[in-house]
C-alpha positions as CSV (number, residue, x, y, z in Angstrom):
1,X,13.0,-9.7,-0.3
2,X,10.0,-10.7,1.4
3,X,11.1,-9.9,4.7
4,X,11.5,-6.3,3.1
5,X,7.5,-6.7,2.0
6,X,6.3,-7.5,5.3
7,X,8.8,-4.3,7.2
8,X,7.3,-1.9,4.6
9,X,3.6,-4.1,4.5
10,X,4.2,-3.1,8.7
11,X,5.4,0.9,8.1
12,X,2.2,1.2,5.7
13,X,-0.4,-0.4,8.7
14,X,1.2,1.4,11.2
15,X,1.3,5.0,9.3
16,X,-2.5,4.6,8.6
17,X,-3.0,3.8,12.1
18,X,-1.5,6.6,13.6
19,X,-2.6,9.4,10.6
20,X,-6.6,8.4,11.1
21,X,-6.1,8.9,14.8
22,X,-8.5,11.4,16.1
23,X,-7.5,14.9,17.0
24,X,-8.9,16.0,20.4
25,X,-10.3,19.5,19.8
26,X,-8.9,22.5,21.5
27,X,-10.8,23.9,24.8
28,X,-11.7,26.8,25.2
29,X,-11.2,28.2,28.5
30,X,-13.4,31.3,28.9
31,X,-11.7,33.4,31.8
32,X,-12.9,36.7,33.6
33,X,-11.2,40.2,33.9
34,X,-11.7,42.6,36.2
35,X,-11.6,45.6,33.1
36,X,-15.0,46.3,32.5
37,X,-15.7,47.7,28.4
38,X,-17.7,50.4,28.6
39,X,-20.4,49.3,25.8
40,X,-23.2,51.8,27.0
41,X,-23.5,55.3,26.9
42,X,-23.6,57.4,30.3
43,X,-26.6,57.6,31.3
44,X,-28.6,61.1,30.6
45,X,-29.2,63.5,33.5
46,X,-32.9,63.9,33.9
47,X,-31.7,67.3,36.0
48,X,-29.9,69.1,32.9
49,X,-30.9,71.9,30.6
50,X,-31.3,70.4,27.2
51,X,-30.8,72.6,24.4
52,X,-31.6,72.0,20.3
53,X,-29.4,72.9,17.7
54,X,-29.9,72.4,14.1
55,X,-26.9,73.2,11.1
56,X,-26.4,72.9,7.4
57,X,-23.7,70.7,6.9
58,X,-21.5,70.8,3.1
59,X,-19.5,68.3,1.7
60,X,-21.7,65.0,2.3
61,X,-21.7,62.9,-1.0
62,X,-23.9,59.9,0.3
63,X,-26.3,59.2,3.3
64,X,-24.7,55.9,4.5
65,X,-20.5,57.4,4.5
66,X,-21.1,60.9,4.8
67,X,-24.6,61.4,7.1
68,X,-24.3,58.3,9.0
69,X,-21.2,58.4,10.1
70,X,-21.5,62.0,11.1
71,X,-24.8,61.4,12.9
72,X,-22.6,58.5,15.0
73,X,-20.1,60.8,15.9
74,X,-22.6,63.4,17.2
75,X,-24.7,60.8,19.1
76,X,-21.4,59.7,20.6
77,X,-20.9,62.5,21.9
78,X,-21.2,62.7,25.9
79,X,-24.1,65.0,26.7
80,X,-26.0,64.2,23.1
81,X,-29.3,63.1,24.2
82,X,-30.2,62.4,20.2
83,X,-28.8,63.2,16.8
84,X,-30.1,63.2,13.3
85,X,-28.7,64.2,9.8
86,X,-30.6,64.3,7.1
87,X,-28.7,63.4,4.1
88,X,-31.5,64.8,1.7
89,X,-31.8,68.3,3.3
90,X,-28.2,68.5,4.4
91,X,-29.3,69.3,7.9
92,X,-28.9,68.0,11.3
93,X,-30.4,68.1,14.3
94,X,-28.8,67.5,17.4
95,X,-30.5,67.7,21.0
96,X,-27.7,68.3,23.7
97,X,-26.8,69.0,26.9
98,X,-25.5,72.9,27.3
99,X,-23.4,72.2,30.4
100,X,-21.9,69.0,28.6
101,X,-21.8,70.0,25.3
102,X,-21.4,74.0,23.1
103,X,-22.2,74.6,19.7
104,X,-18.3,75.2,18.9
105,X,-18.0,71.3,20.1
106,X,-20.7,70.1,17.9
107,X,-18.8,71.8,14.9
108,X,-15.3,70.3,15.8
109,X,-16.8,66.9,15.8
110,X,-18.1,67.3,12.6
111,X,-14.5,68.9,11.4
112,X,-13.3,65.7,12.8
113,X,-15.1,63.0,11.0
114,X,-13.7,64.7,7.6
115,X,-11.6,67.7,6.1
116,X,-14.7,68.1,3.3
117,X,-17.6,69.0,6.1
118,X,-18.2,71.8,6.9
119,X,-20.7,73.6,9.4
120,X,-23.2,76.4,8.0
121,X,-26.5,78.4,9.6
122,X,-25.6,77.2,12.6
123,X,-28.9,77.9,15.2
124,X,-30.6,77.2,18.3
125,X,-33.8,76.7,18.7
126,X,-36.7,75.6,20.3
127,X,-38.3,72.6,18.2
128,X,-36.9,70.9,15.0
129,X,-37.5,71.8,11.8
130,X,-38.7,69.1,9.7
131,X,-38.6,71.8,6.2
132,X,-35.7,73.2,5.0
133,X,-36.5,76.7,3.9
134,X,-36.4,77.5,0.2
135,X,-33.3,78.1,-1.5
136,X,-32.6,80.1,-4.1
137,X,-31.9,77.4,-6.7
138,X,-36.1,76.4,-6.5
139,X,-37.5,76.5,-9.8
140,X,-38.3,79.7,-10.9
141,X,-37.7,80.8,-7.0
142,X,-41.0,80.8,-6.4
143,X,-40.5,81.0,-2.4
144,X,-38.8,83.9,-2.6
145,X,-39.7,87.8,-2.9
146,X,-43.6,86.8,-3.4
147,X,-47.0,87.7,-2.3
148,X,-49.4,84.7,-1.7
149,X,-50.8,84.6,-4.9
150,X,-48.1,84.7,-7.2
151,X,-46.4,81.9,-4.7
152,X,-50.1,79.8,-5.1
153,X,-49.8,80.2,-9.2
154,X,-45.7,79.6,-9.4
155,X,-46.3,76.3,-6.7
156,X,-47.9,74.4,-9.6
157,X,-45.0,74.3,-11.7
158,X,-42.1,73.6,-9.1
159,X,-41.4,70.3,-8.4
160,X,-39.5,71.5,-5.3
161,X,-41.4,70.6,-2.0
162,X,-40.2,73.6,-0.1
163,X,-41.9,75.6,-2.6
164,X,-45.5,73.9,-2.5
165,X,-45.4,73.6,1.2
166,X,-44.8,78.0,1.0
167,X,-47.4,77.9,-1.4
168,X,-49.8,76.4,0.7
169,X,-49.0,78.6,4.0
């Protein structure tokens, strides 16, 4: 019996021993490719014919999913030199190369990042917008269909800024 003591006494030490040994961690071996990631846009041709185009765009529910994302996809795009969408205004603005990118493009990119977009009052021109123009739905449409004075009286009771900024002109 005690011969059985000291045997398992023995197993116990030598268990211990060897379960408090100290892993070695693993190395980490860091090794080069030749594949390069492309992690940069291509670089912008200073000898191209940039073009501004700005569009209505439907559907967006929220600025981060909806106006972010589709502002990524257009700045993505190669030939974009910059885009912005206004959430707010439902608008975007998109500066582009015209031998890169078309108009058409711009729209199917925006088709692309979901079924519920969709393109309207698509236009070129020559400087952005920061207004959107009145819409019907202002407050007792005071932009539309009046003279300066009746836009001045109408501007104090719309709370919509496109109106008081026509009121002001």
């Amino acid at each position: 019996m005690k011969i059985i003591k000291n045997i398992a006494l023995i197993v116990v030490i030598t268990l211990t021993a060897y379960s408090c040994k100290n892993e070695p961690k693993a190395e980490v071996v860091t090794v080069e490719t030749e594949t390069a990631v492309k992690t940069e846009k291509a670089a912008l041709d200073p000898n191209a014919t940039y073009e501004k185009a700005e569009f209505t765009i439907e559907g967006m529910t929220c600025a981060i999913g909806c106006a972010r994302t589709i502002e990524k996809k257009l700045a993505k795009m190669e030939g974009v030199k910059s885009a912005k969408v206004d959430y707010d205004k439902k608008l975007a603005m998109v500066e582009y190369d015209n031998a890169k990118v078309t108009t058409t493009s711009l729209v199917e990119t925006v088709g692309k990042v979901g079924d519920t977009y969709t393109v309207k009052d698509m236009k070129t021109v020559t400087d952005f917008s920061d207004k959107k123009a009145c819409s019907a739905d202002c407050k007792k449409a005071c932009c539309a269909n009046k003279t300066e004075a009746e836009k001045k009286a109408c501007s104090k009771d719309c709370k919509k800024a496109c109106c008081a900024d026509k009121a002001k002109a």
